[in-house]
C-alpha positions in Angstrom: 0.0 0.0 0.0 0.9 3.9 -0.6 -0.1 6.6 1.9 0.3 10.0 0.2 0.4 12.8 2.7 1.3 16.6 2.8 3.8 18.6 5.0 5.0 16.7 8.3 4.6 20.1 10.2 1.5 20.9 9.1 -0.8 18.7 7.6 -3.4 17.2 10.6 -5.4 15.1 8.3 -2.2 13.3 7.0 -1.2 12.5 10.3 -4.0 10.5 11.6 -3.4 7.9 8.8 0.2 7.5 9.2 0.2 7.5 13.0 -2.9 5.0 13.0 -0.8 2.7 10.0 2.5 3.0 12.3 1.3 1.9 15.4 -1.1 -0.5 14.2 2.0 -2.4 12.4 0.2 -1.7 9.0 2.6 -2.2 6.0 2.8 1.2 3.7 5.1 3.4 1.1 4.9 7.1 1.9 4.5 9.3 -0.5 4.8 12.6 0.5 3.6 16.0 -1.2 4.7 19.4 -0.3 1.2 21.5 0.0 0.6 25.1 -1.3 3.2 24.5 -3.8 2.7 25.9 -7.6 2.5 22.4 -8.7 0.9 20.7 -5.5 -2.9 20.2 -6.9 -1.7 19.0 -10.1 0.6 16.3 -8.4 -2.4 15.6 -5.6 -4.8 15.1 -8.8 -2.2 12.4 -9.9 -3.6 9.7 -6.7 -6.9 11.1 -6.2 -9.9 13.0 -8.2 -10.6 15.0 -4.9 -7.4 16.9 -5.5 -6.2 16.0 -1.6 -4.0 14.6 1.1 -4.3 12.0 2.4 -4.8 9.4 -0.2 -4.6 5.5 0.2 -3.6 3.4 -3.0 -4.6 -0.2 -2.0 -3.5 -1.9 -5.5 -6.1 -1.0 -7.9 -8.2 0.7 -5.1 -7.9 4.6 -4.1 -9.4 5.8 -0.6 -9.3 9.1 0.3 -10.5 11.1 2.9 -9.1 10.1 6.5 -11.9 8.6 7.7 -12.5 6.4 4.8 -9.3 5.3 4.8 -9.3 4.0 8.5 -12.5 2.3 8.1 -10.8 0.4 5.1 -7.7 -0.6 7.0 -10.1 -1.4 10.3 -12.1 -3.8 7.4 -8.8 -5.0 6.3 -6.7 -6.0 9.0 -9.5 -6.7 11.6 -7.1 -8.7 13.5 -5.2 -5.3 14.2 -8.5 -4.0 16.5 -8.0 -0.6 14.8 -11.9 0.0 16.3 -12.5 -1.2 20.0 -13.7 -4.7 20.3 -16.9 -4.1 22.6 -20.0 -2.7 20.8 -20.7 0.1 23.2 -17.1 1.3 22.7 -16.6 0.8 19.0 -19.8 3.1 18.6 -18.5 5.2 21.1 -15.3 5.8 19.5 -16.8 6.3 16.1 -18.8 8.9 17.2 -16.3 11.2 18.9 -13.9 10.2 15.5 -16.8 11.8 13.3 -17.2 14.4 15.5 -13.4 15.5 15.9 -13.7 14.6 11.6 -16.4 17.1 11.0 -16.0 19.5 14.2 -14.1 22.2 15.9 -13.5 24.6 13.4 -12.9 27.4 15.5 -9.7 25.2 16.9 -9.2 24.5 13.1 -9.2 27.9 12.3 -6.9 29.6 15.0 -4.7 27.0 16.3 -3.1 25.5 13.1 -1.2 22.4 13.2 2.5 23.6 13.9 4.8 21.5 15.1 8.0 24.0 15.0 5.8 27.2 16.8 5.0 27.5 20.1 2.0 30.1 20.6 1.6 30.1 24.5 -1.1 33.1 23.8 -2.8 32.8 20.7 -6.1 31.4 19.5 -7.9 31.7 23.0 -11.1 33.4 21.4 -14.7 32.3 23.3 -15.1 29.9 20.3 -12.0 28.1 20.3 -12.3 27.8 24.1 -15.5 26.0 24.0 -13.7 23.5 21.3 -11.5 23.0 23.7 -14.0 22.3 27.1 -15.3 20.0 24.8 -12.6 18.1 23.5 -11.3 17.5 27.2 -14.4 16.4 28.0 -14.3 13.2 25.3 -10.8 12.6 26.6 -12.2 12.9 30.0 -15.4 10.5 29.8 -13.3 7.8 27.4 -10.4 7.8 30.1 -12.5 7.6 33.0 -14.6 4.6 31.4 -11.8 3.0 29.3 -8.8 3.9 30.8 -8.8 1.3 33.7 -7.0 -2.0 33.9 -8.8 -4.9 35.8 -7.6 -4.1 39.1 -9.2 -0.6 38.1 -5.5 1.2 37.9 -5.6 3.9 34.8 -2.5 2.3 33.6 -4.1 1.9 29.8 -2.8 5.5 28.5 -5.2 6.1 25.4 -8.9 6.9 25.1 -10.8 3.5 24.4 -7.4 1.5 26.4 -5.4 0.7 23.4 -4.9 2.7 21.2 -7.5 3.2 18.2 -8.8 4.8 15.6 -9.9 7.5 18.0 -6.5 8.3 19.3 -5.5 8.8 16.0 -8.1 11.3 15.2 -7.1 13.3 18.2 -3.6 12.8 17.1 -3.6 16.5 15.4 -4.8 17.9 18.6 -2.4 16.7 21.2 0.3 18.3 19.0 -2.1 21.7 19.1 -2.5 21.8 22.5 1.7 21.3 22.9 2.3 24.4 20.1 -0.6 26.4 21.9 0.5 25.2 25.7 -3.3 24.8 26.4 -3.8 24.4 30.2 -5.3 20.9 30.9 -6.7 18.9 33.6 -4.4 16.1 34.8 -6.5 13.6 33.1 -6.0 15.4 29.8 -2.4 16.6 30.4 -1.4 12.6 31.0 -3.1 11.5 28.0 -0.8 14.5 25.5 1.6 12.7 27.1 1.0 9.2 26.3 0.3 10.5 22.8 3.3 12.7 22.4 5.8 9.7 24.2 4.5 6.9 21.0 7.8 6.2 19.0 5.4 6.7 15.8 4.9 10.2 17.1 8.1 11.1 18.1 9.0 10.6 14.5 6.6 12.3 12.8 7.6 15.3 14.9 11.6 14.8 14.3 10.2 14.7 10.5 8.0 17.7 10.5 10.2 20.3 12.7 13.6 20.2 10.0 11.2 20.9 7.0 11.8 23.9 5.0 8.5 24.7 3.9 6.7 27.4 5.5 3.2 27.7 4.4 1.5 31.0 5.0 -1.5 29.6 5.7 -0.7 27.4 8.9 2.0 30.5 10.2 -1.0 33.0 11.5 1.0 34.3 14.1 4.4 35.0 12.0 
């Protein structure tokens, strides 16, 4: 399989892919694509008709879309448990994965995805605070319920226990609320921790921070 993805630094929706295929022991060639380039669209257009990052090639099959591609790879290696196992949780985790897919724009909007910048300051408008109550809040609820071992220690660091689809989703947050230095309860702070320690993350962050592009775009507070 070939996982095309934008800018290391940058791109959030490439991440989730990646970091999901890495830790999951999924099998993939990276192809990567500098975005906001003169040629970038034409060269994104060349794996997908949607004209973005990130793309699966699967053989003669294309999947794009992050979401998409996860449910593919969860239908494909099932043996991985990409989704929780228990029915209450695996709807659980798809439901605040389509929300963090389709919501928080606000935290979209003014706390890009920077993994060079630290913005101690910035973005804290009503909007993107509320994003944030309720982002903490999924981390909160999943950790409280799925976190514990069976001696009911939370020694299982990510949302659903192990590590899932969900966590990757979240992925692109964890790195925000790093950039932005967002306080967070100890709950939350432990989990950016667990997050940011995965070896799979650590190198997409020794990747992203000695790139040379600087896109515009994602550098709001240049």
């Amino acid at each position: 399989m070939k996982l095309v993805i934008g800018n290391k630094n940058y791109s959030s929706w490439s991440l989730r892919p990646w970091l999901l295929m890495q830790v999951k022991h999924i099998p993939f060639e990276e192809v990567p694509i500098a975005l906001y380039q003169a040629d970038s669209k034409l060269q994104q257009l060349r794996y997908s008709p949607a004209g973005k990052v990130p793309v699966l090639i699967d053989g003669d099959r294309t999947i794009w879309d992050s979401l998409a591609i996860a449910e593919y790879l969860a239908e494909q290696f099932p043996q991985r448990h990409l989704w929780p196992s228990e029915i209450g949780a695996r709807a659980l985790a798809r439901s605040v994965s389509a929300e963090m897919h389709s919501g928080f724009g606000s935290l979209r909007a003014q706390m890009p995805m920077n993994l060079r910048a630290a913005h101690p300051d910035k973005g804290r408008s009503p909007e993107v605070l509320a994003d944030i109550a309720r982002i903490c809040a999924i981390w909160e609820d999943c950790r409280a319920r799925f976190g514990a071992d069976d001696d009911g220690a939370q020694t299982r660091p990510f949302l659903f226990g192990d590590f899932t689809i969900a966590d990757a989703f979240f992925a692109p947050v964890v790195t925000r609320f790093i950039t932005y230095a967002v306080p967070l309860s100890a709950a939350c702070a432990r989990y950016v921790a667990a997050m940011r320690a995965l070896p799979a993350m650590q190198a997409w962050y020794a990747a992203g921070v000695v790139e040379r592009e600087r896109l515009a775009i994602c550098e709001i507070y240049q």
